[in-house]
MARBADO-533429 format. One record per residue (C-alpha): residue number from 1; x negated, y negated, z negated; residue in three letters. Coordinates in Angstrom, 3 decimals. Each point is the difference from the previous one (the first is absolute). Layout:
N
ATOM   seq         xx         yy         zz   type
ATOM   NUM          X          Y          Z    Ala
...
***
This chain:
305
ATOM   seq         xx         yy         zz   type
ATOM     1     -2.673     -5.886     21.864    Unk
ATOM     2      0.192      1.686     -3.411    Unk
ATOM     3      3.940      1.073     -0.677    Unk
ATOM     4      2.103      0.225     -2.926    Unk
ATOM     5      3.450      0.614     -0.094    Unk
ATOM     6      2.588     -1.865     -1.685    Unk
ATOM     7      3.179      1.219     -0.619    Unk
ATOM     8      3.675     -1.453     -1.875    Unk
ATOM     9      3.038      2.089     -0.870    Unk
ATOM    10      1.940      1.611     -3.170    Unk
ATOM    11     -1.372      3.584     -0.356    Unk
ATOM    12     -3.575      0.109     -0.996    Unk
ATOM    13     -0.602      3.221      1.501    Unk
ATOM    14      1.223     -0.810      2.965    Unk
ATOM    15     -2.166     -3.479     -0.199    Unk
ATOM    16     -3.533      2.013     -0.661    Unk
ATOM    17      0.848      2.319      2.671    Unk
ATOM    18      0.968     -2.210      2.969    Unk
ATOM    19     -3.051     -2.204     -1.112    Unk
ATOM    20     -2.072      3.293      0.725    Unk
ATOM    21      1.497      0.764      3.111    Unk
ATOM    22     -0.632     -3.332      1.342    Unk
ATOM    23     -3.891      0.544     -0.360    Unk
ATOM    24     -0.159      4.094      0.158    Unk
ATOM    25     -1.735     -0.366      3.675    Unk
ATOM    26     -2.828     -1.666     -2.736    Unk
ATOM    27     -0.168      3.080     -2.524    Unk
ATOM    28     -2.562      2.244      0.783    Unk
ATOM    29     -0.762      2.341     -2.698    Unk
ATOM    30     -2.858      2.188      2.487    Unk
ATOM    31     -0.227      2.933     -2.602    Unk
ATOM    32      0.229     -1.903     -3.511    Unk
ATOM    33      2.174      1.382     -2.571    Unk
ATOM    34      2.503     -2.849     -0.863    Unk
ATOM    35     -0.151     -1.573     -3.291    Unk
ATOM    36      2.866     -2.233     -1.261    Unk
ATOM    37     -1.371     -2.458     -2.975    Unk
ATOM    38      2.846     -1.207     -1.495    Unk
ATOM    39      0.220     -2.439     -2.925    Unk
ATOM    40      1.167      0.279     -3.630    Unk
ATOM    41     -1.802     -1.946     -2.102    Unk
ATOM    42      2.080      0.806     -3.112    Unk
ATOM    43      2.005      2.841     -0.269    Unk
ATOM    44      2.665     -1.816     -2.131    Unk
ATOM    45      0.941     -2.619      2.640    Unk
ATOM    46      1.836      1.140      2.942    Unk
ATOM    47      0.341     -3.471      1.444    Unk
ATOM    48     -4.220     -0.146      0.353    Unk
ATOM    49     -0.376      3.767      1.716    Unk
ATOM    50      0.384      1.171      3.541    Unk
ATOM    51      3.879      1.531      0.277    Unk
ATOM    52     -0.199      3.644      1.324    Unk
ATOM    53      2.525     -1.013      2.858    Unk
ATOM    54     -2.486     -1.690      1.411    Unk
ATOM    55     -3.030      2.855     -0.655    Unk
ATOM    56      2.952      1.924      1.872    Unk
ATOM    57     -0.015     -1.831      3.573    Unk
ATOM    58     -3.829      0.097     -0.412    Unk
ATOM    59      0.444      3.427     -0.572    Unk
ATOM    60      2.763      0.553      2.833    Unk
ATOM    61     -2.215     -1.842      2.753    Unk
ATOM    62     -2.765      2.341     -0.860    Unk
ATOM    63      1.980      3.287      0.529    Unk
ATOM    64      1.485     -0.750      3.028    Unk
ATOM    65     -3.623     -0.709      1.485    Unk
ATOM    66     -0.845      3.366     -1.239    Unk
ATOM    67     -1.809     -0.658     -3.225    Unk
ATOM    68      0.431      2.849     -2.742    Unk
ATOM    69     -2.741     -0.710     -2.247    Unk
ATOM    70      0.585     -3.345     -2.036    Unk
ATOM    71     -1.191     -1.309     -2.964    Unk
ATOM    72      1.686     -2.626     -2.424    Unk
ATOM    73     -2.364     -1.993     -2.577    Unk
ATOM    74     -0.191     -2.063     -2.781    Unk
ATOM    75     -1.857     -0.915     -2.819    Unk
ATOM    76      2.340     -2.035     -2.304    Unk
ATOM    77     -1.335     -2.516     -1.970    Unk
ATOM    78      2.396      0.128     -3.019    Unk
ATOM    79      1.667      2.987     -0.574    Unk
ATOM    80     -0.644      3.823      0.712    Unk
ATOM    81     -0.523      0.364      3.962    Unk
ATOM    82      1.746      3.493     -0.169    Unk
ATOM    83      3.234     -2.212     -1.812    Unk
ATOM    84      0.383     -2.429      2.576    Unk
ATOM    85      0.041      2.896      2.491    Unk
ATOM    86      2.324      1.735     -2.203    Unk
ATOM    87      2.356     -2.826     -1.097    Unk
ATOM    88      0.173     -2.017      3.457    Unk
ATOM    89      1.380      3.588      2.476    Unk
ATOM    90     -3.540      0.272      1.420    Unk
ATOM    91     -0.188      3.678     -1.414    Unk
ATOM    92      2.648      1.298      2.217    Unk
ATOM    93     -2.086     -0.994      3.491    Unk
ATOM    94     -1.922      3.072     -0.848    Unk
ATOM    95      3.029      2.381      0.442    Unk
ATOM    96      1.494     -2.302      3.241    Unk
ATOM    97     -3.360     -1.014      1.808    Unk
ATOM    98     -2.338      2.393     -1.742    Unk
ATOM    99     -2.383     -2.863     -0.828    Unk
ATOM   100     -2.501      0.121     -2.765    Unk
ATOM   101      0.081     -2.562     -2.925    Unk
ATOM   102     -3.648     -1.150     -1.239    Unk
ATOM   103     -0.435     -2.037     -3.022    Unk
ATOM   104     -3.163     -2.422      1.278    Unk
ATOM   105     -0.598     -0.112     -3.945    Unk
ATOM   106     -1.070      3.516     -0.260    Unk
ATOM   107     -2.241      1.334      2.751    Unk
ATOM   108     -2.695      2.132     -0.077    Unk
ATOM   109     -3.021     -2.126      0.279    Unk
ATOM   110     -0.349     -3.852      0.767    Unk
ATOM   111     -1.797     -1.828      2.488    Unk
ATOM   112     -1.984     -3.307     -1.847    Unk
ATOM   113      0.198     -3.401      1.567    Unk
ATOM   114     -0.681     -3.384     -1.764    Unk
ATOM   115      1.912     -2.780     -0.488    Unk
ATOM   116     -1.220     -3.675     -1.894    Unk
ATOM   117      1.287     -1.552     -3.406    Unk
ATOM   118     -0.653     -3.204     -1.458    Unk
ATOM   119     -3.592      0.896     -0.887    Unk
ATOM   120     -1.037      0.175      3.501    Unk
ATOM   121     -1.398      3.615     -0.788    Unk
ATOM   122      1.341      2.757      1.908    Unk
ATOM   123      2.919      2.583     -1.530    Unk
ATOM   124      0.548      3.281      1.078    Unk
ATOM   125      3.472      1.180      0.932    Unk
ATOM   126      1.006      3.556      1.335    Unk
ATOM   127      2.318      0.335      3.005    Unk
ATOM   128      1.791      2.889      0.587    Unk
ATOM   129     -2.205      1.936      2.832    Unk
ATOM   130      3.205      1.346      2.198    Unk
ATOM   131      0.763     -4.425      0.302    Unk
ATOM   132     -3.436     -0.021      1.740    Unk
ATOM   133      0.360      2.908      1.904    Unk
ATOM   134      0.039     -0.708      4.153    Unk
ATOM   135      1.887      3.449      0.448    Unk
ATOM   136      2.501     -1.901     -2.221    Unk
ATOM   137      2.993     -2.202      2.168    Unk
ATOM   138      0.600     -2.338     -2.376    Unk
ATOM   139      3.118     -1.475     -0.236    Unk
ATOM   140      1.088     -2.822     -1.947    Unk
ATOM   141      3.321     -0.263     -1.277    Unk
ATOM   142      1.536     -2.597     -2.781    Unk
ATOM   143      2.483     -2.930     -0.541    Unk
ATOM   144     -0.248     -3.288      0.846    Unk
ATOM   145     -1.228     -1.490     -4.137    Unk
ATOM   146     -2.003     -3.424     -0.816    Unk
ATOM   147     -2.635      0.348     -2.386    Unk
ATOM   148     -1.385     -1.539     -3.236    Unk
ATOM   149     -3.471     -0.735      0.519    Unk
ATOM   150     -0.127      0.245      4.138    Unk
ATOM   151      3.233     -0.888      1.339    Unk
ATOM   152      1.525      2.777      1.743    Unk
ATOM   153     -0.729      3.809      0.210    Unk
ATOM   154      0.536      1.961      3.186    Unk
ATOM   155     -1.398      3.134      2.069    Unk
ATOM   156     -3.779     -1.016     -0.921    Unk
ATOM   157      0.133     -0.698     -4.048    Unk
ATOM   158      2.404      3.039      0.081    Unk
ATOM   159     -2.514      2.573      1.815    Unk
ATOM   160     -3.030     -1.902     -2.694    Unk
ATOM   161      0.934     -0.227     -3.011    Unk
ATOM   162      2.222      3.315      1.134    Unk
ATOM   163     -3.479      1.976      0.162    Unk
ATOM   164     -1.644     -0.893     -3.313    Unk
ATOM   165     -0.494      1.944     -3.071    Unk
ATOM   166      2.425     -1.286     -2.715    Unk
ATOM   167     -2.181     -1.457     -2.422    Unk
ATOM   168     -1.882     -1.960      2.677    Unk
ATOM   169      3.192     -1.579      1.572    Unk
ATOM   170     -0.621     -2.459     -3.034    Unk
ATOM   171     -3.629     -0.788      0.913    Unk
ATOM   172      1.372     -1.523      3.534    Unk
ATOM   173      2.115     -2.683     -2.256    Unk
ATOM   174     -2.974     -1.821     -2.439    Unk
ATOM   175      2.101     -3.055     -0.813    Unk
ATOM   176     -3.057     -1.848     -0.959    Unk
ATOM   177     -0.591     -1.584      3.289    Unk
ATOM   178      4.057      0.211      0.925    Unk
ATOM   179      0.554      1.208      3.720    Unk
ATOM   180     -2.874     -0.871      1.431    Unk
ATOM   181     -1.431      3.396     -0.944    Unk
ATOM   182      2.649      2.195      1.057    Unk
ATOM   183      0.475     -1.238      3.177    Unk
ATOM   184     -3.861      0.542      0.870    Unk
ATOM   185      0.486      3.878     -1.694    Unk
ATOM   186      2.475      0.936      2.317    Unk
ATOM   187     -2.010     -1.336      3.098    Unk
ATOM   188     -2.628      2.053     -1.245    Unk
ATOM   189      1.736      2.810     -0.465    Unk
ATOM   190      2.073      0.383      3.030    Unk
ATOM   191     -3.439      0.239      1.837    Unk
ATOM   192      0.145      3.746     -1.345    Unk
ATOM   193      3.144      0.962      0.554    Unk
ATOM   194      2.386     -0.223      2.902    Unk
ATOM   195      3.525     -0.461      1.315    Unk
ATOM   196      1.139      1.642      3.336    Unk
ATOM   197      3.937     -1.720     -0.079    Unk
ATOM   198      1.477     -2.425     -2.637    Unk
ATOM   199      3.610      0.329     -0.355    Unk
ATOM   200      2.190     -2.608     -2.077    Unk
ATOM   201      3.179      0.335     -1.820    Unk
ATOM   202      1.235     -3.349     -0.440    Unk
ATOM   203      4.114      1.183      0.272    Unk
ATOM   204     -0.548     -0.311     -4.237    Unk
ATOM   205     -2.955     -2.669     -0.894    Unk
ATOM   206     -1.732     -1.273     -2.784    Unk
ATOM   207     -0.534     -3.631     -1.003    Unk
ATOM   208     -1.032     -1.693     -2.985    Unk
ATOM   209     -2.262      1.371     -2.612    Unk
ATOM   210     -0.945      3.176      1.877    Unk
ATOM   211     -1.198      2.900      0.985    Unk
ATOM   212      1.851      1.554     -3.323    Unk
ATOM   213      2.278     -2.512     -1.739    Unk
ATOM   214      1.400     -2.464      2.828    Unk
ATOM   215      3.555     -0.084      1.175    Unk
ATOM   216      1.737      1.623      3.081    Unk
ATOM   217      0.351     -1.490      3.267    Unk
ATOM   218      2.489      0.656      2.566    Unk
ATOM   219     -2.091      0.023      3.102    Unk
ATOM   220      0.867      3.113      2.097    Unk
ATOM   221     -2.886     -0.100      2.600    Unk
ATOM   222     -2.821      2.678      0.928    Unk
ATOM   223     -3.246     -0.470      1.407    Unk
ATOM   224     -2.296      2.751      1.519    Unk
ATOM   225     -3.319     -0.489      2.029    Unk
ATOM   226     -3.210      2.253      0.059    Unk
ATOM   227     -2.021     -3.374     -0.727    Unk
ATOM   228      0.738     -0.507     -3.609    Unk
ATOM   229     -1.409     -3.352     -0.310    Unk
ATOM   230      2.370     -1.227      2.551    Unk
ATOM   231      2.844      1.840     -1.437    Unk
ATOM   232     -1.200     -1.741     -3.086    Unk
ATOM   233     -0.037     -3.564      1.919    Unk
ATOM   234      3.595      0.761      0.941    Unk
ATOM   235      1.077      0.826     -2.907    Unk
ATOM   236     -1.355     -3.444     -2.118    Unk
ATOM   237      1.675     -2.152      2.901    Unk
ATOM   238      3.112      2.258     -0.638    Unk
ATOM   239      0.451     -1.146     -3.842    Unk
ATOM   240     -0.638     -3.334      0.991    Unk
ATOM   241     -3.765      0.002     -1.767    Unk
ATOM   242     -2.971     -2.090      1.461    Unk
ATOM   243     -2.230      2.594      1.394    Unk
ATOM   244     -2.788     -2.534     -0.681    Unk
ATOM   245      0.652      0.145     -4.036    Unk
ATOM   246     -0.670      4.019     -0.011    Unk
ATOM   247     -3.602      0.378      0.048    Unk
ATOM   248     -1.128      3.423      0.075    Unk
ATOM   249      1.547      0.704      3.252    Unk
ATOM   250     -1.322     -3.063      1.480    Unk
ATOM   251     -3.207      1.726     -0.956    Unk
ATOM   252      0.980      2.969      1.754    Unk
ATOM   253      0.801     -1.973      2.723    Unk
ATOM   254     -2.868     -2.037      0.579    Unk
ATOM   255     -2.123      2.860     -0.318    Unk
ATOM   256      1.709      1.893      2.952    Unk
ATOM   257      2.274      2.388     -2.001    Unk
ATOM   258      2.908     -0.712      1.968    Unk
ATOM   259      1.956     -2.699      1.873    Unk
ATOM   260      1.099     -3.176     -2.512    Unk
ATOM   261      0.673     -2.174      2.828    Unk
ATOM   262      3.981      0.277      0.810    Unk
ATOM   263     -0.829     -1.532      3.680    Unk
ATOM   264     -1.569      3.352      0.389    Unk
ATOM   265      2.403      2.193     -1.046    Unk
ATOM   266      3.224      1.317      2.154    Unk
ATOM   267      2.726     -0.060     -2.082    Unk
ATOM   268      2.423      2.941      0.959    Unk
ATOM   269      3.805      0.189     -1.035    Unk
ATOM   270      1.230     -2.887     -1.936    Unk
ATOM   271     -1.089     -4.110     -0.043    Unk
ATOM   272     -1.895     -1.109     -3.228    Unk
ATOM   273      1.986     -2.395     -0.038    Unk
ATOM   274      3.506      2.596     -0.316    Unk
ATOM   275     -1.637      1.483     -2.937    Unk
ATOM   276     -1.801     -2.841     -1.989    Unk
ATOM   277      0.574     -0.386     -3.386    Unk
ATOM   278     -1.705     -1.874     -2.647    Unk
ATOM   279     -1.063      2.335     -2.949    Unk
ATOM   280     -0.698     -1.816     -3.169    Unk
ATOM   281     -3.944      0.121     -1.169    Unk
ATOM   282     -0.782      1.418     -3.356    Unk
ATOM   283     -0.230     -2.844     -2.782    Unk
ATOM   284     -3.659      0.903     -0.876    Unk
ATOM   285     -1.116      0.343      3.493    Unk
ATOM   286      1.345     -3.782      1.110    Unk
ATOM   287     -1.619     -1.057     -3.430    Unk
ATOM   288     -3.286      1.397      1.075    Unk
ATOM   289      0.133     -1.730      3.096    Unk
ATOM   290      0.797     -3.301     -2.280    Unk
ATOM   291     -3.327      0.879     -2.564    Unk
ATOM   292     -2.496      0.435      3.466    Unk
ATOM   293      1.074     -3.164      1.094    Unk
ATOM   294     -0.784     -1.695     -3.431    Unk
ATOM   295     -3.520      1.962      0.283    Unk
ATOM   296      1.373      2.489     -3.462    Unk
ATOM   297     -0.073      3.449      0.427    Unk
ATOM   298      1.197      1.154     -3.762    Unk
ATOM   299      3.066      2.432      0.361    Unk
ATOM   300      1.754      2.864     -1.803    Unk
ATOM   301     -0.157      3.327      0.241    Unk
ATOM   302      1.714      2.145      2.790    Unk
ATOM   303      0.952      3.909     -0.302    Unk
ATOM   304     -1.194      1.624      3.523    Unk
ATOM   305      2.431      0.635      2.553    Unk
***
């Protein structure tokens, strides 16, 4: 059975690590250079970014397997990449891990791939080529955070929306045909890319109108598995969401991505049940959900993220 680890206790560090132990007999890295995708989103909100304690027991777990060579990346979506590095302590794992900081804003080429809007026609967006790399061992890393326009955000919006040029971050939110949209873009999407573990910090989550302005939950759980979708599963059942409401990674799952079925998946560590708790939707997602079911579809305009 697929595994993800599930972990409860007061010192995030200490959560993300033991999560990691629990499934390191599933890490197998055969030659790739680690890569550690965290998630900022905006560089002015520290309540919406990956904390650098946790990019620390990523980073710890890797070094005492014998990894020297890791990358940390990001490509914010508001803010200067290089600031949230700066501003949030992620500058200083260069001098204590020796890990290199890229900005997946600024590389130098692009890979094209094409997503839909409203149209029908397709758009091109440019992915960041070292995302799409298999020499790459991708790692997601973020909080636990609801969403506007498709409910929640974990390890597999993170390493998406993570990998795209700036400006085209916005071309994966049209709000002319609301979610609908999005949630196929990021199917799409993943289908280039990949994600070798997904690792969750829920000890601080998000809830409301996220992934930038909602309001801080008190959670302290980690999750870690090297099947992100079922990380991902976890992780909605976790905050109390109905898996069946978030679409894009039923998509994912019913195309084979990954395990979605929680029969199927061995839950190491802690209960759900010990570690449920029921995160508060964003307002415009829930009223989405209301307009489908009336057959309308008009909405307002969302800032990527």
């Amino acid at each position: 059975m697929t595994r993800v680890a599930l972990v409860k206790g007061d010192d995030r560090r200490a959560n993300i690590r033991r999560a990691l132990e629990l499934i390191q007999g599933d890490v197998e890295l055969r030659g790739q250079r680690p890569l550690i995708k965290v998630n900022f989103v905006s560089t002015y909100h520290p309540l919406c970014a990956t904390r650098v304690e946790a990019a620390r027991a990523v980073l710890e777990f890797l070094q005492d397997r014998g990894e020297k060579h890791v990358v940390v990346a990001e490509g914010s979506a508001f803010g200067n990449t290089s600031r949230g590095f700066r501003e949030y302590g992620y500058d200083s794992l260069t001098k204590e891990y020796g890990v290199e900081l890229i900005d997946l804003n600024d590389p130098d080429r692009w890979e094209v791939a094409y997503v839909i809007h409203p149209d029908l026609k397709p758009h091109p967006v440019k992915i960041a080529p070292v995302m799409m790399d298999p020499e790459m061992y991708i790692i997601s890393l973020t909080r636990l955070k609801t969403h506007q326009m498709v409910g929640v955000t974990l390890t597999a919006k993170n390493v998406i929306m993570g990998s795209l040029m700036l400006m085209d971050k916005n071309r994966m939110h049209p709000s002319e045909a609301g979610n609908r949209v999005l949630d196929y873009n990021l199917f799409t999407l993943m289908q280039h890319l990949h994600i070798n573990l997904g690792i969750l910090d829920g000890f601080e989550g998000m809830e409301g109108n996220g992934p930038v302005n909602g309001e801080p939950v008190d959670h302290r759980v980690a999750l870690a598995g090297t099947d992100y979708l079922a990380v991902d599963r976890v992780g909605t059942e976790v905050m109390g969401v109905d898996f069946d409401d978030i679409r894009y990674l039923n998509y994912l799952w019913d195309q084979g991505f990954g395990e979605g079925n929680l029969e199927k998946i061995q839950i190491i560590g802690e209960k759900i049940e010990n570690c449920r708790r029921t995160y508060q939707m964003a307002d415009r997602f829930l009223r989405m959900r209301r307009q489908e079911k009336k057959g309308s579809y008009q909405d307002l305009a969302l800032p990527p993220g």
